[in-house]
N, C-alpha and C positions, 0 to 999 in steps of 0.2 A: 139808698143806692150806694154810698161810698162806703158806708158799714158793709156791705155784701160785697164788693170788689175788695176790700181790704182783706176778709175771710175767704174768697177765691185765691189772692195772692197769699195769703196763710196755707191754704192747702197745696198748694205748690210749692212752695219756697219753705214753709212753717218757720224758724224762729230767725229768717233770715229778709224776715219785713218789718220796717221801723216805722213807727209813728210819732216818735217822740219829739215833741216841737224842737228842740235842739237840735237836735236830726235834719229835722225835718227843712232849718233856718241854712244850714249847711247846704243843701243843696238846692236854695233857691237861687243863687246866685251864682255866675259864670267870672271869668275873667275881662268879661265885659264892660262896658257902663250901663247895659243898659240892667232894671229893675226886675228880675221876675218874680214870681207865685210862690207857696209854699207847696210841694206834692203834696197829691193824696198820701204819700208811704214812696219810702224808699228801699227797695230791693234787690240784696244783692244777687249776685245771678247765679244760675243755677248750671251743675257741671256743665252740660253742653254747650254755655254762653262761654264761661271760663274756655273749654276746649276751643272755640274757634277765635278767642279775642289774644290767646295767649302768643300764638305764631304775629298777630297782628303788632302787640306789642314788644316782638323778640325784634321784627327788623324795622319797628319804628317807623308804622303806617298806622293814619288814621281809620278808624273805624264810624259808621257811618249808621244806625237802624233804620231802615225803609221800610212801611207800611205799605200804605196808599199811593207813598210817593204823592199825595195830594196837600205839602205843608205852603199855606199861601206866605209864608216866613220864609222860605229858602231852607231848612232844619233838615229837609230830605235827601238835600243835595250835595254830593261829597263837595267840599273845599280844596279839595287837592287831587290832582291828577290819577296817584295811585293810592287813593284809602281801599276799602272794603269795606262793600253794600252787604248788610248782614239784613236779607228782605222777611219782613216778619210776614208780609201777604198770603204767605198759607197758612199761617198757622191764627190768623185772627177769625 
């Protein structure tokens, strides 16, 4: 099953999804203490991700991915007043 989502996100994304444990060590971890996982694959986004995070990042608002909006972690819910819910629920 993760060999076939990693080849999904290869055809979408193609040379812009990494598996490489190095990689992969890099983004298991936050500026947190707390511990996490290593992804399946990390993947950089694709232009219309870039388009809408770019204005987010020009005035220095947090960005936010909402699914389900179902994280029993809190992970769905902006932290700050004015971030920007970027809701992926239609397109899953």
């Amino acid at each position: 099953m993760a060999v076939e989502a990693v080849r999904a996100l290869e055809g979408v994304a193609g040379g812009r999804v990494h598996t490489d444990p190095d990689v992969l060590r890099l983004y298991s971890r936050d500026g947190s203490l707390e511990s996490g996982e290593l992804p399946l694959a990390v993947v950089e986004p694709v232009d219309e991700a870039v388009k809408v995070v770019r204005p987010a990042v020009r005035y220095n608002k947090n960005v936010v991915a909402v699914g389900a909006s179902a994280s029993p972690s809190g992970n769905a819910a902006p932290k700050t007043p004015d971030a920007i819910a970027v809701s992926m629920a239609q397109h899953v």
